[in-house]
C-alpha positions as CSV (number, residue, x, y, z in Angstrom):
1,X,-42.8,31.2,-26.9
2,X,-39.7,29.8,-28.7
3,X,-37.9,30.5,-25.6
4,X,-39.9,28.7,-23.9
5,X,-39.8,25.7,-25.8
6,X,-36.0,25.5,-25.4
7,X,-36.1,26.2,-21.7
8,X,-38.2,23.2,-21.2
9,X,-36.2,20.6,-23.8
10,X,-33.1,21.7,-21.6
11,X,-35.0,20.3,-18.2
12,X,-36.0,16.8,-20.0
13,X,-34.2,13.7,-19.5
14,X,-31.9,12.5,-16.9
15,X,-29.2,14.6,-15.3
16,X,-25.5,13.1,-16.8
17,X,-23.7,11.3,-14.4
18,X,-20.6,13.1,-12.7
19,X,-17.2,11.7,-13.9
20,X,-15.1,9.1,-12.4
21,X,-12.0,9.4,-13.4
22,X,-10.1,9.9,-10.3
23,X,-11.7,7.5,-7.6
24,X,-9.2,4.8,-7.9
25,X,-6.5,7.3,-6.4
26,X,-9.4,8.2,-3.2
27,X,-7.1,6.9,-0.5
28,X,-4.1,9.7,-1.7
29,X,-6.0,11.7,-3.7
30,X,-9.7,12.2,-3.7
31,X,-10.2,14.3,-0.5
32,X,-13.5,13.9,1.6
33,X,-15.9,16.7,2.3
34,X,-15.6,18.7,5.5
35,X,-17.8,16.2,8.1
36,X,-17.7,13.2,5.5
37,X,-16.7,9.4,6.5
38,X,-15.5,6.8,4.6
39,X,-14.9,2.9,5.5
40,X,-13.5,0.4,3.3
41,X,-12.6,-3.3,3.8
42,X,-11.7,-6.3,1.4
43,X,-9.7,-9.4,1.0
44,X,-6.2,-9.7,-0.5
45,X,-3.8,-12.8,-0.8
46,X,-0.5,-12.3,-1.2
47,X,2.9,-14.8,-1.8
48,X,6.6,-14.4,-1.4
49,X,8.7,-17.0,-2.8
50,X,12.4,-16.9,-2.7
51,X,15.3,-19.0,-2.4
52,X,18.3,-18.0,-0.4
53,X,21.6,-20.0,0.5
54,X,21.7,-21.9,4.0
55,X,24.2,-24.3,6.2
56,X,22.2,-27.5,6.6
57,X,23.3,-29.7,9.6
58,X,26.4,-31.4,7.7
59,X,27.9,-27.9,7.1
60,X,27.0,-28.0,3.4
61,X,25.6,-25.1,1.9
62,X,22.9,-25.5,-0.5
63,X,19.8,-23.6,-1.3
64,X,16.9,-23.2,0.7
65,X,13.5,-22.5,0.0
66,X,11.4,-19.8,1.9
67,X,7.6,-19.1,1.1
68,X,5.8,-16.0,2.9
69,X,1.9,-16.4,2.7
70,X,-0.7,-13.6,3.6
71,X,-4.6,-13.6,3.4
72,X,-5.8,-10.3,4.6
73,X,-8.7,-8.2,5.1
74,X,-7.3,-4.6,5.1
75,X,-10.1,-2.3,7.0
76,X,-9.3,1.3,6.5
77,X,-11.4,4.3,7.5
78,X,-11.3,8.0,6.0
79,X,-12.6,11.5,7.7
80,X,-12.7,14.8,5.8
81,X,-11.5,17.0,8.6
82,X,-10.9,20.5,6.4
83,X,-11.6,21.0,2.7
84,X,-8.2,20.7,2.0
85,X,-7.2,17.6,5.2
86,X,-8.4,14.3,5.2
87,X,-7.1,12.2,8.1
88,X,-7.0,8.8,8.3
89,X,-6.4,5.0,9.8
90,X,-6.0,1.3,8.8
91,X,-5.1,-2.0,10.1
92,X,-5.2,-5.4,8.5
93,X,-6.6,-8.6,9.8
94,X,-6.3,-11.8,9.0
95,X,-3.6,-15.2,8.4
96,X,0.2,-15.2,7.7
97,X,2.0,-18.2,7.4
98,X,6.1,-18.6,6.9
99,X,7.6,-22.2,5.1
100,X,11.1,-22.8,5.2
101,X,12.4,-26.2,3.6
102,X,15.8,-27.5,2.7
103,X,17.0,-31.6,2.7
104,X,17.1,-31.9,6.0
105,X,15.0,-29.5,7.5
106,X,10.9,-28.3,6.9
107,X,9.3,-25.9,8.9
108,X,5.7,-24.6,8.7
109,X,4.0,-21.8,10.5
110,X,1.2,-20.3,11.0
111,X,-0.1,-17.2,13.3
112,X,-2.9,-14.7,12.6
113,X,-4.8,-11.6,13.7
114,X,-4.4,-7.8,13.3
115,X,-1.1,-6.3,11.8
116,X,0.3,-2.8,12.1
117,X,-2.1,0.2,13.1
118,X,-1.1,3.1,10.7
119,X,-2.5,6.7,10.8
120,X,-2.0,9.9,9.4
121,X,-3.2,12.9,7.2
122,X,-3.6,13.7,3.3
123,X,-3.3,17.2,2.4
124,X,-3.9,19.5,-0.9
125,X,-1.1,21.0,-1.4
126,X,-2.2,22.9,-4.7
127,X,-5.1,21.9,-7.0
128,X,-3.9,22.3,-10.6
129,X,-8.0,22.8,-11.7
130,X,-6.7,21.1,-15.3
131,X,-3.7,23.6,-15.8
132,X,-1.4,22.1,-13.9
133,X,-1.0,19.2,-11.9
134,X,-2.2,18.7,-7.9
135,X,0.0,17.9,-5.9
136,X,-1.2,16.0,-2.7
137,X,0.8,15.6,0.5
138,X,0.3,12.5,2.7
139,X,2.1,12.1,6.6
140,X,1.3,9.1,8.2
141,X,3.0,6.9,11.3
142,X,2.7,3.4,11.6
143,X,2.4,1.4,15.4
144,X,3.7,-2.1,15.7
145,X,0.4,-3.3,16.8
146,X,1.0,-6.8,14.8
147,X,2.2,-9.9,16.0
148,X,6.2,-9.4,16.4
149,X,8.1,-11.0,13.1
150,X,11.4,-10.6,15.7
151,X,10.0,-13.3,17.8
152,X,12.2,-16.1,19.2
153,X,12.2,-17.8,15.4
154,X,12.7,-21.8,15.1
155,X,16.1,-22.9,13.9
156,X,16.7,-22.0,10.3
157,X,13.8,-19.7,9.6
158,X,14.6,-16.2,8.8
159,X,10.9,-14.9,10.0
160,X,7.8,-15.7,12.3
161,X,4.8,-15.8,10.5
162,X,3.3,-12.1,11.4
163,X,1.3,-9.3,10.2
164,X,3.2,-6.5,11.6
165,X,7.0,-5.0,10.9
166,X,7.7,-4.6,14.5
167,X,9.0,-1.0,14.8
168,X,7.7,2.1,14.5
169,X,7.8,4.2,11.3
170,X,7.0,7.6,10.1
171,X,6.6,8.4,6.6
172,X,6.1,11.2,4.1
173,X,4.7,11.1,0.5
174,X,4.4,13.9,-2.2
175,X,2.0,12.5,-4.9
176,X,1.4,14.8,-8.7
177,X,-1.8,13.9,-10.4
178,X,-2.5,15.5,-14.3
179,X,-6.0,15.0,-15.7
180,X,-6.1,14.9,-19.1
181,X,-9.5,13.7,-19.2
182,X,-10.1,10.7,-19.9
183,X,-6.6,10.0,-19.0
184,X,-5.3,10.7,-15.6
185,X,-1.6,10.6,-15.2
186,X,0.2,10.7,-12.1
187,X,3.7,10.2,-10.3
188,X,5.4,10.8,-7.0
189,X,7.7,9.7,-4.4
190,X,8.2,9.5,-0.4
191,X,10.3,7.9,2.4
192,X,10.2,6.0,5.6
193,X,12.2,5.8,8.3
194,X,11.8,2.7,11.0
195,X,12.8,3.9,14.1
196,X,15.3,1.2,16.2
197,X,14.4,-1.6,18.2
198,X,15.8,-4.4,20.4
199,X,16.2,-7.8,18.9
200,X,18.0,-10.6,21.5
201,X,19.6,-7.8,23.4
202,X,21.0,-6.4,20.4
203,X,19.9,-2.8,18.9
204,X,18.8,-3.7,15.0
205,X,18.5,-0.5,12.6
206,X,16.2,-1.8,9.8
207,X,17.1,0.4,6.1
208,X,15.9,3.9,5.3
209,X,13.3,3.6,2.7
210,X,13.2,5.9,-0.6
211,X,10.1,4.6,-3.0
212,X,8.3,5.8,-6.2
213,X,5.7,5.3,-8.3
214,X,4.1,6.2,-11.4
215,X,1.0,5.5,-13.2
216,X,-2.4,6.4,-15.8
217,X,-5.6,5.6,-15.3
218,X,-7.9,5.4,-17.9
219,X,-12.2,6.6,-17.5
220,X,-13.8,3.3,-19.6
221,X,-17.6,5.3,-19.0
222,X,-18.8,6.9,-15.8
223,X,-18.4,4.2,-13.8
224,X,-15.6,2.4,-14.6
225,X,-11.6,3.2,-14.6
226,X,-8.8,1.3,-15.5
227,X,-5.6,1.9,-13.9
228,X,-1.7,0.6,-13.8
229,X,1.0,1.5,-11.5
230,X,4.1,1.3,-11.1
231,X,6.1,1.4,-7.4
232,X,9.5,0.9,-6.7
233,X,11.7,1.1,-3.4
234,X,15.3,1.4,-2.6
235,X,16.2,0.2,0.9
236,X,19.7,0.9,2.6
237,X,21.4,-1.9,4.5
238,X,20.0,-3.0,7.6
239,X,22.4,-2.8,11.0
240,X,23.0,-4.6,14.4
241,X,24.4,-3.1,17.0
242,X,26.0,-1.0,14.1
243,X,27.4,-3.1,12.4
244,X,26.4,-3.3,8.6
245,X,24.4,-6.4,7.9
246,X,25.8,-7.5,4.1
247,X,23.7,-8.2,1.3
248,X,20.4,-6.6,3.3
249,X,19.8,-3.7,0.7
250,X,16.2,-4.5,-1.2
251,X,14.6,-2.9,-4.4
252,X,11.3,-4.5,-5.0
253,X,9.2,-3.5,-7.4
254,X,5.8,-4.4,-8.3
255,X,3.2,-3.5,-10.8
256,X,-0.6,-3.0,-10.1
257,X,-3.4,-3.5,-12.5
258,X,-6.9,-2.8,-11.1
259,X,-10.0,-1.7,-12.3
260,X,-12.6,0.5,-10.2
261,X,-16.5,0.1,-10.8
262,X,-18.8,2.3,-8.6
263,X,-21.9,0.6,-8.0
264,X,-24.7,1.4,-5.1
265,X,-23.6,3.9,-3.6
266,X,-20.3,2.4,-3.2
267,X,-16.6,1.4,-5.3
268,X,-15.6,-2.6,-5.7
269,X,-11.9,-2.9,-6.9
270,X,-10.6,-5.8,-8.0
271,X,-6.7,-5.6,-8.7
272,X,-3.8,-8.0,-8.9
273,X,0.0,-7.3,-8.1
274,X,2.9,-8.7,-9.8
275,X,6.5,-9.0,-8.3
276,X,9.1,-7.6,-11.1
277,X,12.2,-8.3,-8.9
């Protein structure tokens, strides 16, 4: 009878809700089940504000002003082909709009629609099962399906307003995630090569790409998870006709902070980005 008793008490209540702590890494991490679909959407905003020497029309040089704008609704779409593959694809939509100012000259505009298709395949290369870490694999290529930033440009402005990057690209990522629950910590790196292009009758070569990241995210309840990252990017000199282009090398890096809240059936992520370079 006693057993009884205790076999019942264990069936009351409600069934604990499964943990949470790794779907803000879903679209490199959290693999699908065979047959399973996924589709998110959203809205970003996004600004790029620099100022860069230029020859104004009395051969004076003096600083110029350049402002990037970008309001985007990135649609992306996840299948779980294998237990161990998940392929996918994305494309923005939206509104980009370039600014380019200096005393004598101030140019504004503005193009929109969708940017630069990209599709590819996340892998499980091991799954740690809390002794080690897993170590995820992502391949992906991306077409230049956006408007062309190469574009015949207006006098004095370095870029057309676009959504795309106007070459094709290939690139490879190796990602390490260690769950120390309710910390996840993770890590990794990857490159991308942009294959050439034409430009004005010349052949431009745009910088092989090496990037990082790094990160923890942190399982507030069920539900919720905080997470920072870290990524970072070194990018080699660009070339025409090849011929180095000086003083084209980039390292950007930005930090993320975002938190993830699954609600009806569904995740809402609010984040925000900050420029550290």
């Amino acid at each position: 009878e006693g057993q009884g008793i205790i076999a019942e008490a264990e069936t009351l209540g409600e069934e604990p809700e499964a943990r949470n702590t790794l779907q803000f890494l879903r679209a490199d991490t959290v693999l699908l089940d065979p047959g399973e679909w996924q589709f998110d959407y959203g809205v970003t905003y996004s600004l790029f504000d620099i100022e860069l020497p230029s020859i104004n029309s009395s051969s004076l040089l003096e600083h110029a002003r350049f402002r990037q704008r970008e309001l985007l609704t990135p649609l992306e779409i996840r299948y779980g082909f294998t237990r161990r593959l998940q392929l996918f694809a994305n494309a923005p939509f939206g509104w980009s709009n370039v600014e380019f100012s200096r005393s004598d000259l101030d140019l504004f505009e503005n193009d929109g629609g969708f940017g630069d298709l990209t599709f590819g395949g996340t892998f499980l290369l091991r799954q740690g099962n809390h002794c080690c870490s897993d170590i995820v694999w992502t391949n992906s290529c991306t077409a230049p399906t956006g408007i062309d930033p190469f574009g015949p440009n207006p006098p004095g402005l370095p870029q057309n307003p676009s959504l795309g990057n106007g070459t094709w690209s290939l690139a490879s990522n190796l990602l390490f995630i260690r769950t120390y629950d309710p910390l996840v910590v993770f890590y990794g790196f990857g490159t991308r090569h942009h294959f050439d292009r034409q430009v004005n009758g010349q052949n431009f070569e745009q910088g092989q790409e090496y990037n990082y990241q790094m990160g923890v995210g942190f399982a507030v309840n069920s539900k919720v998870t905080f997470s920072t990252r870290f990524n970072g990017a070194y990018v080699t000199e660009a070339r025409l006709d090849s011929q180095r282009i000086r003083g084209s090398i980039q390292e950007p890096m930005i930090i993320s902070m975002a938190l993830t809240i699954a609600q009806c059936n569904g995740l809402v992520e609010p984040f925000v980005d900050f420029g550290v370079t």
